[in-house]
N, CA, C and O atoms as CSV, one atom per row, in Angstrom:
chain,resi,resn,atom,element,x,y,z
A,1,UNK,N,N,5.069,1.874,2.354
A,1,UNK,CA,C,3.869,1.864,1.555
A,1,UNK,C,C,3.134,0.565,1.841
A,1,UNK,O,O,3.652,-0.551,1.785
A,2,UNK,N,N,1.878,0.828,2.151
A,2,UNK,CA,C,1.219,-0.639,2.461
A,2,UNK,C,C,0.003,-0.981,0.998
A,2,UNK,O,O,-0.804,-0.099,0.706
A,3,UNK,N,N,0.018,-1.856,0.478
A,3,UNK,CA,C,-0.547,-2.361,-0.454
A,3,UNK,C,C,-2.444,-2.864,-0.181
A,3,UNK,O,O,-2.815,-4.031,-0.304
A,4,UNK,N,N,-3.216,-1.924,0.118
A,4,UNK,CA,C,-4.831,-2.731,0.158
A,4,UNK,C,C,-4.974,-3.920,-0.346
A,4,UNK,O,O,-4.171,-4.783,-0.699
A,5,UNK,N,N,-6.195,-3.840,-0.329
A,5,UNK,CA,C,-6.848,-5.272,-0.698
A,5,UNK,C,C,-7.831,-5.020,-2.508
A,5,UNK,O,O,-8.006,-5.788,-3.454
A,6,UNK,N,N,-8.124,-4.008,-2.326
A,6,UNK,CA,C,-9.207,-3.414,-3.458
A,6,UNK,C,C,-10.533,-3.795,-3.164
A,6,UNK,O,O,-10.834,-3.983,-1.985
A,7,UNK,N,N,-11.570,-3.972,-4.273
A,7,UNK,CA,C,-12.250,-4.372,-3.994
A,7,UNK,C,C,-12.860,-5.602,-3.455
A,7,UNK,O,O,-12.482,-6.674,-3.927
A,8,UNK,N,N,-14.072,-5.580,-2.197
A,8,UNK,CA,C,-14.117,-6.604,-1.738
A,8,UNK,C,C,-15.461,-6.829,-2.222
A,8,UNK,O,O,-16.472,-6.130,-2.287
A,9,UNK,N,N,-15.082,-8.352,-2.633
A,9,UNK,CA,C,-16.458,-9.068,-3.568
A,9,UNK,C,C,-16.821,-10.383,-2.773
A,9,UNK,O,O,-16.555,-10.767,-1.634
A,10,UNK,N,N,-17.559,-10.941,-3.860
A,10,UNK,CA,C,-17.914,-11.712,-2.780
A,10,UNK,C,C,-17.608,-13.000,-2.927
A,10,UNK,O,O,-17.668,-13.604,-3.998
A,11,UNK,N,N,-17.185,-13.583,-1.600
A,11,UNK,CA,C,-16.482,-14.903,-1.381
A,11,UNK,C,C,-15.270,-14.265,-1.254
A,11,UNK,O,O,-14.476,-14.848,-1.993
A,12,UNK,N,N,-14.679,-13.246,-0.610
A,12,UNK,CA,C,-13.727,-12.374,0.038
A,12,UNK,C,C,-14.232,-11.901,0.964
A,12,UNK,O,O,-15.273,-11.266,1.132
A,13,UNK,N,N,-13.092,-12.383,1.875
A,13,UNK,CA,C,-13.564,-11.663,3.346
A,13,UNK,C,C,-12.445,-10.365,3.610
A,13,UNK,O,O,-11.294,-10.052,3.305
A,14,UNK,N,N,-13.879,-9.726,4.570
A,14,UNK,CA,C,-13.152,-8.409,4.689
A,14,UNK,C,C,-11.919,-7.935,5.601
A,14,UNK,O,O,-11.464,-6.795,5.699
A,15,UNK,N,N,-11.396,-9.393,6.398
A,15,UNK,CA,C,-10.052,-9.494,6.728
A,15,UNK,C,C,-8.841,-9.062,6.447
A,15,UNK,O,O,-7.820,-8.956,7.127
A,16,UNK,N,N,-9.147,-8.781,5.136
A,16,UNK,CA,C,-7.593,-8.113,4.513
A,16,UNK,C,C,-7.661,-6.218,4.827
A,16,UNK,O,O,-6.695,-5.462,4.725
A,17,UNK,N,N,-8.857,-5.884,5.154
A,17,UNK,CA,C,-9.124,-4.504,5.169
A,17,UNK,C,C,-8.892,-4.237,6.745
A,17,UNK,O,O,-8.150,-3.324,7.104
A,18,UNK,N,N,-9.568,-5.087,7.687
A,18,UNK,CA,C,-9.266,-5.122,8.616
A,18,UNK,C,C,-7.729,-5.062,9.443
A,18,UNK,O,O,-7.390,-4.204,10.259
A,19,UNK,N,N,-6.707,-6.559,8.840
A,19,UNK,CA,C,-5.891,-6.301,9.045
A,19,UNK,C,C,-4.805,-5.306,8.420
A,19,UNK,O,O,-3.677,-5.385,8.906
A,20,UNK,N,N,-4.993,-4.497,7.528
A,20,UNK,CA,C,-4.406,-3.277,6.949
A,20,UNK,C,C,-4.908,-1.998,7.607
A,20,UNK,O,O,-4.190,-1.033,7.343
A,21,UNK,N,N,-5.797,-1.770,8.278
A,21,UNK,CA,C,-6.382,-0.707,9.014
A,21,UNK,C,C,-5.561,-1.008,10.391
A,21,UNK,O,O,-5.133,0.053,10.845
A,22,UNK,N,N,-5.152,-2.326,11.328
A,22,UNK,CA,C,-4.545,-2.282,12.002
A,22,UNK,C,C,-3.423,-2.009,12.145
A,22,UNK,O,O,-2.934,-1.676,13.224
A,23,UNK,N,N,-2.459,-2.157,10.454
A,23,UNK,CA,C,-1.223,-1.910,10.691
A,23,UNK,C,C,-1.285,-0.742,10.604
A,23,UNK,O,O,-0.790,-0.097,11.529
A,24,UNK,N,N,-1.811,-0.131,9.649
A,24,UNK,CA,C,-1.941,1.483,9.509
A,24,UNK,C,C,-1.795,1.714,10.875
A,24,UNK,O,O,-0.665,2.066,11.215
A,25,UNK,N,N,-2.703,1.602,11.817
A,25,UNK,CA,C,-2.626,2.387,13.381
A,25,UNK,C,C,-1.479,2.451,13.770
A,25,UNK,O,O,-0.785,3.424,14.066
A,26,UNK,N,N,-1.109,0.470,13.767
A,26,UNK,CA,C,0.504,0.421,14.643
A,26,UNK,C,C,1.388,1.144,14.278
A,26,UNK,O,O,2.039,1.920,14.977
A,27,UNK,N,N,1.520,0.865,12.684
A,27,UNK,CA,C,2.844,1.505,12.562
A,27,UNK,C,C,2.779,3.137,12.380
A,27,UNK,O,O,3.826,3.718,12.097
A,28,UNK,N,N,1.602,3.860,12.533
A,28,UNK,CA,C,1.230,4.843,12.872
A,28,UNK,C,C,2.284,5.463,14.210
A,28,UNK,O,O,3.220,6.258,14.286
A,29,UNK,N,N,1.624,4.712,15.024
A,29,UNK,CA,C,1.949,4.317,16.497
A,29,UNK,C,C,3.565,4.287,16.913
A,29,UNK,O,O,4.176,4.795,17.854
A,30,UNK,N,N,3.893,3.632,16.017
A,30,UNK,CA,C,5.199,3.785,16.255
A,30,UNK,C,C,6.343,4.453,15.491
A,30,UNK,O,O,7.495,4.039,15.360
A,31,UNK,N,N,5.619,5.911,14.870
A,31,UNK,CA,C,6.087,7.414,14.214
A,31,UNK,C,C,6.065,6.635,12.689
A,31,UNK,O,O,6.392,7.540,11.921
A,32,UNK,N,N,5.950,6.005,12.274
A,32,UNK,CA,C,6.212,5.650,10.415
A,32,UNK,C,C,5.152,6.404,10.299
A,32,UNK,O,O,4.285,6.690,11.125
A,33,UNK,N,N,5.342,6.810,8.815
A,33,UNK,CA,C,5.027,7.844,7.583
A,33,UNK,C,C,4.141,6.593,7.102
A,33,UNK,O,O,4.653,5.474,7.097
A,34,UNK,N,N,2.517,6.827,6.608
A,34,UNK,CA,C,1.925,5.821,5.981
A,34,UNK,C,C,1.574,6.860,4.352
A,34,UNK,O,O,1.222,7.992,4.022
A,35,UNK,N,N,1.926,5.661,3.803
A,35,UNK,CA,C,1.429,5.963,1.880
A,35,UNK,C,C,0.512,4.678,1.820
A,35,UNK,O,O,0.982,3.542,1.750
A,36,UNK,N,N,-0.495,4.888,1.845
A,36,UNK,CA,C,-1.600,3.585,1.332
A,36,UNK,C,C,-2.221,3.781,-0.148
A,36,UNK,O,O,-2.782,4.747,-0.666
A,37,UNK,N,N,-1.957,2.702,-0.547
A,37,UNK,CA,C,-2.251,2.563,-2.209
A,37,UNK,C,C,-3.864,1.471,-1.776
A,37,UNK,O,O,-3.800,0.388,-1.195
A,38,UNK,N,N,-5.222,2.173,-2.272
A,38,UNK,CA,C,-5.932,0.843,-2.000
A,38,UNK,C,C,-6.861,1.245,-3.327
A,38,UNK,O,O,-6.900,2.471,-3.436
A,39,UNK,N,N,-7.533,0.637,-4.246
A,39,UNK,CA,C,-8.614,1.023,-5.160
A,39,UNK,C,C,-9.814,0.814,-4.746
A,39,UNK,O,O,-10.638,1.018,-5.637
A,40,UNK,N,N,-10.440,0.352,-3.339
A,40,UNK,CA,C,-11.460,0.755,-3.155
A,40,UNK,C,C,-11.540,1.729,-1.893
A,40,UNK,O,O,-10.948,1.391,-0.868
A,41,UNK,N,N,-12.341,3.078,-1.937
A,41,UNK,CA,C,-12.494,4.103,-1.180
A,41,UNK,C,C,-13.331,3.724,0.068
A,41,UNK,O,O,-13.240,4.180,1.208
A,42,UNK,N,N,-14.297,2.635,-0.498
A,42,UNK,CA,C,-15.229,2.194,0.558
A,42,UNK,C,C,-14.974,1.258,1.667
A,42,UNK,O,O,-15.708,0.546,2.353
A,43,UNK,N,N,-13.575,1.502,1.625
A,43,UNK,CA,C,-13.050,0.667,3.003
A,43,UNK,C,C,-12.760,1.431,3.778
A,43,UNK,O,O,-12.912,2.637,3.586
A,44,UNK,N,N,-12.239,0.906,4.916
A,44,UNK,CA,C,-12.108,1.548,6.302
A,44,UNK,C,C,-10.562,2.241,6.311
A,44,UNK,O,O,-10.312,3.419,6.567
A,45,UNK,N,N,-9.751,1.346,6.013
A,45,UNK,CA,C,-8.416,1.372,6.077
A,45,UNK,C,C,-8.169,3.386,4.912
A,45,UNK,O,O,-7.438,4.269,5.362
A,46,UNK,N,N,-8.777,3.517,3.871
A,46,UNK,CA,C,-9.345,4.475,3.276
A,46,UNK,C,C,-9.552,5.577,4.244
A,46,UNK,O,O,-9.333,6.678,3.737
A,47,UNK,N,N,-9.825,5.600,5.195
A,47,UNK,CA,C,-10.203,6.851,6.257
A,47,UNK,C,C,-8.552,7.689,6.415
A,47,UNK,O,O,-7.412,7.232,6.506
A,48,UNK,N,N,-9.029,8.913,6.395
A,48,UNK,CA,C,-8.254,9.737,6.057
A,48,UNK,C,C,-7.009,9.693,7.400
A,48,UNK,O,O,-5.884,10.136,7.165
A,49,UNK,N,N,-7.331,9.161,8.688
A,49,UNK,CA,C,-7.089,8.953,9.614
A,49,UNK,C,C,-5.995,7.931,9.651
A,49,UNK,O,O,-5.039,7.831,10.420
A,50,UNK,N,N,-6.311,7.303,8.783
A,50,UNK,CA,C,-5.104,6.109,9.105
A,50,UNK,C,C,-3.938,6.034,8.217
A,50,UNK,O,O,-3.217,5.036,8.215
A,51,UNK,N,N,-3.711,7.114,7.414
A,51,UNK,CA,C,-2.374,6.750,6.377
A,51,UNK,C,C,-2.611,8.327,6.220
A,51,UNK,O,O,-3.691,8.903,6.087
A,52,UNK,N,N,-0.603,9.185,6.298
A,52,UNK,CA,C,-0.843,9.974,5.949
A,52,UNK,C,C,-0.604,10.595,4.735
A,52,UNK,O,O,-0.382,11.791,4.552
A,53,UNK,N,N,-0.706,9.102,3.363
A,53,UNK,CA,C,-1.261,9.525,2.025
A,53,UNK,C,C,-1.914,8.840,1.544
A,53,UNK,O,O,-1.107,8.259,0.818
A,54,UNK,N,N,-2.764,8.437,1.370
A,54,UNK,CA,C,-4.055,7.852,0.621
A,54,UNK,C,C,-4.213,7.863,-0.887
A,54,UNK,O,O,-5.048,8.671,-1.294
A,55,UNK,N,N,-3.567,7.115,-1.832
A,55,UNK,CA,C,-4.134,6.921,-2.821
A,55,UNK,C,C,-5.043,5.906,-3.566
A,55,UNK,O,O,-4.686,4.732,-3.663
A,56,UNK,N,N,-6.295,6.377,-4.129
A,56,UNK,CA,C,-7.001,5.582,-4.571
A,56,UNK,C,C,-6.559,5.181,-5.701
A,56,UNK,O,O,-7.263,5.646,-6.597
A,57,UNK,N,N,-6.003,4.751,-5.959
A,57,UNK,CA,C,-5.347,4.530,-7.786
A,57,UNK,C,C,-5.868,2.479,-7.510
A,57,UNK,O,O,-6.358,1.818,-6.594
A,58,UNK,N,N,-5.418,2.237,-8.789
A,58,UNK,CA,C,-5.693,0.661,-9.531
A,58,UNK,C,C,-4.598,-0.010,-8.637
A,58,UNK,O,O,-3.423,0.354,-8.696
A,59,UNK,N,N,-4.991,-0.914,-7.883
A,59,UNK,CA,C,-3.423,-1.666,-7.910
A,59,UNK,C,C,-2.875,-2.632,-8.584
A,59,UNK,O,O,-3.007,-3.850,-8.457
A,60,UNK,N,N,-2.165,-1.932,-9.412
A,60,UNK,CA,C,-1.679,-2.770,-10.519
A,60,UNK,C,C,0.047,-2.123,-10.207
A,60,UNK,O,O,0.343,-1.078,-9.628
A,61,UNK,N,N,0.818,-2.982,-10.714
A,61,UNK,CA,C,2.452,-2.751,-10.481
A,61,UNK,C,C,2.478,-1.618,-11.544
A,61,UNK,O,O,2.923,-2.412,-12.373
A,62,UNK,N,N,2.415,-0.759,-12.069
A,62,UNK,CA,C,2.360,0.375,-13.137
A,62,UNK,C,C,1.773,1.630,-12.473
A,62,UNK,O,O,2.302,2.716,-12.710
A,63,UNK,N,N,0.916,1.563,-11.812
A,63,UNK,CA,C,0.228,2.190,-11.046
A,63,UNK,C,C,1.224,2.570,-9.443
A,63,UNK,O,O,1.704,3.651,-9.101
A,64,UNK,N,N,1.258,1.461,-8.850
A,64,UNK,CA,C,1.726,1.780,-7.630
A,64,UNK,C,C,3.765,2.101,-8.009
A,64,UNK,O,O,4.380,2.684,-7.116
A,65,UNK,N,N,4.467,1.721,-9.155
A,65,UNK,CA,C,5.727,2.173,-9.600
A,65,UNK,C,C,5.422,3.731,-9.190
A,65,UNK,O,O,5.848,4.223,-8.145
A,66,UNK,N,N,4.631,4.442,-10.146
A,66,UNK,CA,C,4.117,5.698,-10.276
A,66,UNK,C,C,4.354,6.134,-8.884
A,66,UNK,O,O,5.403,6.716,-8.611
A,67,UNK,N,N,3.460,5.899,-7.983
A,67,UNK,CA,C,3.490,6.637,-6.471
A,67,UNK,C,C,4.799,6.193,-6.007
A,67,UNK,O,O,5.464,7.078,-5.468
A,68,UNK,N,N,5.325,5.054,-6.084
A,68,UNK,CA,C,6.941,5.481,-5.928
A,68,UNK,C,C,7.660,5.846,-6.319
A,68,UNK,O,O,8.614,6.096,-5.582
A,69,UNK,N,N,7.733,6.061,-7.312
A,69,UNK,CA,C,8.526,7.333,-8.456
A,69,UNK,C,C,7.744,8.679,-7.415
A,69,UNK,O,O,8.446,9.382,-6.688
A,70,UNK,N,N,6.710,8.801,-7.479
A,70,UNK,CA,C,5.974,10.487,-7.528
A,70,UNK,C,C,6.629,10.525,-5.828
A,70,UNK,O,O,7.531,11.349,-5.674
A,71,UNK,N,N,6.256,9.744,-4.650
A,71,UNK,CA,C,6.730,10.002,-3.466
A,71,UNK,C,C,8.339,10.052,-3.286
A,71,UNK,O,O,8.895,10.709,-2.406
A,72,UNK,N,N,9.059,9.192,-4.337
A,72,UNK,CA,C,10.359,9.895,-3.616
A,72,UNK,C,C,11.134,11.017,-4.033
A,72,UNK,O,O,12.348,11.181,-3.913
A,73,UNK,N,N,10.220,11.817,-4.571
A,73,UNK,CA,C,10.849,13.567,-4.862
A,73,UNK,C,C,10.037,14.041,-3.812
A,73,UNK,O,O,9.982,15.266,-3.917
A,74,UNK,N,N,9.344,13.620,-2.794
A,74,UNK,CA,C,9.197,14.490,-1.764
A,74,UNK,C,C,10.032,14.756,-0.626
A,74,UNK,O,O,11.245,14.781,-0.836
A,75,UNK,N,N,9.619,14.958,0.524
A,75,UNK,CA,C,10.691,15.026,1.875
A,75,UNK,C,C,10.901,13.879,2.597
A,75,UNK,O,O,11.753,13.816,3.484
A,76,UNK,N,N,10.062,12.806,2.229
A,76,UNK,CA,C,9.798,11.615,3.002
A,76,UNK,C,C,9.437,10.297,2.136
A,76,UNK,O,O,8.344,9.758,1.964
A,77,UNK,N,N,10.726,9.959,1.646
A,77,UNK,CA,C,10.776,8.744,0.164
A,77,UNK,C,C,10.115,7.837,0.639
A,77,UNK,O,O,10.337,7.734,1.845
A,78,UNK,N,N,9.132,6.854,0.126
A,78,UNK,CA,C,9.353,5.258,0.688
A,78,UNK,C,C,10.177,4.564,0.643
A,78,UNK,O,O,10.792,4.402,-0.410
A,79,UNK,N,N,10.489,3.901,1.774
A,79,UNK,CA,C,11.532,3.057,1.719
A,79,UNK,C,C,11.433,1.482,2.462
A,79,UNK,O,O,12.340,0.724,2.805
A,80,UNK,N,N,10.195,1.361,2.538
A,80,UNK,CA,C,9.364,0.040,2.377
A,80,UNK,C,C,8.429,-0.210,2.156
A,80,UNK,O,O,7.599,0.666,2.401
A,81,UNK,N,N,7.902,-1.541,1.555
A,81,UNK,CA,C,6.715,-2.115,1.423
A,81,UNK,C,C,6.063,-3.256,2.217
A,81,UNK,O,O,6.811,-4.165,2.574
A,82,UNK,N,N,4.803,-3.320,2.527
A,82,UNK,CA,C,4.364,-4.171,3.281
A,82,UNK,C,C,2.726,-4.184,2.244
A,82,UNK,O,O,1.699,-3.507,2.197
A,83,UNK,N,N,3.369,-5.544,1.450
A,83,UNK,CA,C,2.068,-6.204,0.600
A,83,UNK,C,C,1.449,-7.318,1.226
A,83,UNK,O,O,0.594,-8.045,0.721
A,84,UNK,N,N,1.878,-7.391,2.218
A,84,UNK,CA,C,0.924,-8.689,2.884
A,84,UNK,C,C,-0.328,-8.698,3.465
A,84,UNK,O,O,-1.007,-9.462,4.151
A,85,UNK,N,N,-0.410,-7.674,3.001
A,85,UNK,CA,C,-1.971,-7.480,4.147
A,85,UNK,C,C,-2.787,-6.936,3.157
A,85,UNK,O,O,-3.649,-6.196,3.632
A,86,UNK,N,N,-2.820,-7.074,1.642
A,86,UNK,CA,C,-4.056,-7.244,0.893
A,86,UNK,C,C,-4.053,-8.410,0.232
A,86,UNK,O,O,-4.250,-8.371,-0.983
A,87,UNK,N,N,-3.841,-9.620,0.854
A,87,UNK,CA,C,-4.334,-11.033,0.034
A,87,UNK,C,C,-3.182,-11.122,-1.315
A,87,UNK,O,O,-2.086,-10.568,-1.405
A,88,UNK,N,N,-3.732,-11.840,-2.089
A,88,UNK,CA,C,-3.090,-12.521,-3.109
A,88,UNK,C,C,-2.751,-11.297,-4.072
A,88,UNK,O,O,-1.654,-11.343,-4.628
A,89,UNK,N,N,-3.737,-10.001,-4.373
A,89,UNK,CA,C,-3.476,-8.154,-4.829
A,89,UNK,C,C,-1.791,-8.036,-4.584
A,89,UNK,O,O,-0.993,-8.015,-5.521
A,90,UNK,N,N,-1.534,-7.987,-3.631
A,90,UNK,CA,C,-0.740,-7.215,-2.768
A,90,UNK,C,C,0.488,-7.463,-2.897
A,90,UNK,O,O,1.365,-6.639,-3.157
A,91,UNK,N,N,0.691,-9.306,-2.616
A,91,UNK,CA,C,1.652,-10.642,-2.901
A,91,UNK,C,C,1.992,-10.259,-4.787
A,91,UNK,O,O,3.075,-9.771,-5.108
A,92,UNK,N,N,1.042,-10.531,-5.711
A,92,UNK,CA,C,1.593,-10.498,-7.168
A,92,UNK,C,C,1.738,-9.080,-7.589
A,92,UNK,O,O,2.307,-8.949,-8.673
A,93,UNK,N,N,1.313,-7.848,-6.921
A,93,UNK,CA,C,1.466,-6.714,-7.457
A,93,UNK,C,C,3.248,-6.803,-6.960
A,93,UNK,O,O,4.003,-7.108,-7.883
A,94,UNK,N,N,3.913,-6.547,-5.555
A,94,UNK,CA,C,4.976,-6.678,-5.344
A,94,UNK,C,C,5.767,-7.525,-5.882
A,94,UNK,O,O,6.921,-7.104,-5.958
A,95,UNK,N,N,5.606,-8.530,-6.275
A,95,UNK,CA,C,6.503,-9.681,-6.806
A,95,UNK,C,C,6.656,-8.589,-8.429
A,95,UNK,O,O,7.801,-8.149,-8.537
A,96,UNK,N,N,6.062,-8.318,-9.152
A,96,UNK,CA,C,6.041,-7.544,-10.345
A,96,UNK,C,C,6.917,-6.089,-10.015
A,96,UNK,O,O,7.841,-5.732,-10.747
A,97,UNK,N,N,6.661,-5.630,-9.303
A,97,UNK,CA,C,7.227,-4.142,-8.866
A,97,UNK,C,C,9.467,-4.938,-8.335
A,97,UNK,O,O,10.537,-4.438,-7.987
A,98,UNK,N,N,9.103,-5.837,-8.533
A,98,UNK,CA,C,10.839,-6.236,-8.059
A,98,UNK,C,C,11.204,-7.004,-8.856
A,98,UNK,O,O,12.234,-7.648,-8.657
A,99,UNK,N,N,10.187,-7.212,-10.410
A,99,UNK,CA,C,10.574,-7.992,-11.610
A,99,UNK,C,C,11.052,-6.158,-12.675
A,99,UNK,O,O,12.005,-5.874,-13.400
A,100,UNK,N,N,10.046,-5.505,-12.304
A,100,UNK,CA,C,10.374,-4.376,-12.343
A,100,UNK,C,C,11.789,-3.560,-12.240
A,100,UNK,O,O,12.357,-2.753,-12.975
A,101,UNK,N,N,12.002,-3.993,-11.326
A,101,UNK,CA,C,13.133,-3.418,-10.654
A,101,UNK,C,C,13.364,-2.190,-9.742
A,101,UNK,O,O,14.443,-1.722,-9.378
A,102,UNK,N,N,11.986,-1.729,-9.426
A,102,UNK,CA,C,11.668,-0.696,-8.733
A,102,UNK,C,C,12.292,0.017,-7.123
A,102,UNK,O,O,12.290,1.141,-6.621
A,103,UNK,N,N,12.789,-1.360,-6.713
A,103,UNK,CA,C,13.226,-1.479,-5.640
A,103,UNK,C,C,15.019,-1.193,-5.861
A,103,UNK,O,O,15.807,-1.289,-4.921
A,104,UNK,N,N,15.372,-0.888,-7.071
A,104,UNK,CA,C,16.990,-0.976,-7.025
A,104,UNK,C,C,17.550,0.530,-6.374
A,104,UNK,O,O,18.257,0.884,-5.431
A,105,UNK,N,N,16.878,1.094,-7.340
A,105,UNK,CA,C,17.004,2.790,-6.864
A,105,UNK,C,C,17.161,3.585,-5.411
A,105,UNK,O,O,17.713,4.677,-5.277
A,106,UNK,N,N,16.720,3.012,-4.645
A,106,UNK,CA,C,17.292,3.467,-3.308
A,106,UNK,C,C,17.378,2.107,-2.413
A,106,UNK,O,O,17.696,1.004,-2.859
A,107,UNK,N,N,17.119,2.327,-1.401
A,107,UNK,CA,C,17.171,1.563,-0.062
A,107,UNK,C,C,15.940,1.612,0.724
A,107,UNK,O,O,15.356,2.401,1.467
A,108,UNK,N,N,15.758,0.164,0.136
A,108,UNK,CA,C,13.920,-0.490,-0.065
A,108,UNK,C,C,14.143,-1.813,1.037
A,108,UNK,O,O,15.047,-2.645,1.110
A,109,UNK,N,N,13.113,-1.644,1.710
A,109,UNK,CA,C,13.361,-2.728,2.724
A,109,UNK,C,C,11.874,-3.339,2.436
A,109,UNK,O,O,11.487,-4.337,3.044
């Protein structure tokens, strides 16, 4: 699961969208399953093309628990996160999601 950036305002650069649209490709690229959590639609990384689940939800640690609860009753659990590539969002939403404890339940890398 890769963590967006949300909205980009101003005195934020759009770097964090950028480099999350790249990993999307790579690790595309190299067969991973993408779940992208981002709350703004009007980014790039958002294109239906680059993650093959897209949720627009809040990113807030309550919110993104949810899509990991809801994705691992499917065929293809998450079983990592990569919050580094929406800025400081991404960094305190994860740090919360493992105060949480969200990560105990399976085998979370």
């Amino acid at each position: 699961m890769i963590i967006g950036s949300g909205p980009i305002v101003i005195g934020q650069g759009c770097e964090f969208d950028y480099s999350g649209t790249q990993a999307c490709k790579a690790l595309r690229e190299e067969g991973y399953r993408i779940v992208l959590v981002n709350s703004n639609p009007a980014t790039i990384m958002t294109d239906p093309e680059f993650a093959d689940r897209t949720y627009i939800e809040p990113i807030t640690p309550l919110a993104c628990a949810k899509i990991i609860e809801l994705e691992s009753k499917g065929k293809h659990p998450i079983d990592a996160l990569l919050p580094t590539l929406g800025g400081q969002t991404g960094l305190n939403t994860a740090v919360a999601l493992a105060d949480m404890a969200c990560w105990t339940s399976s085998a979370y890398r």
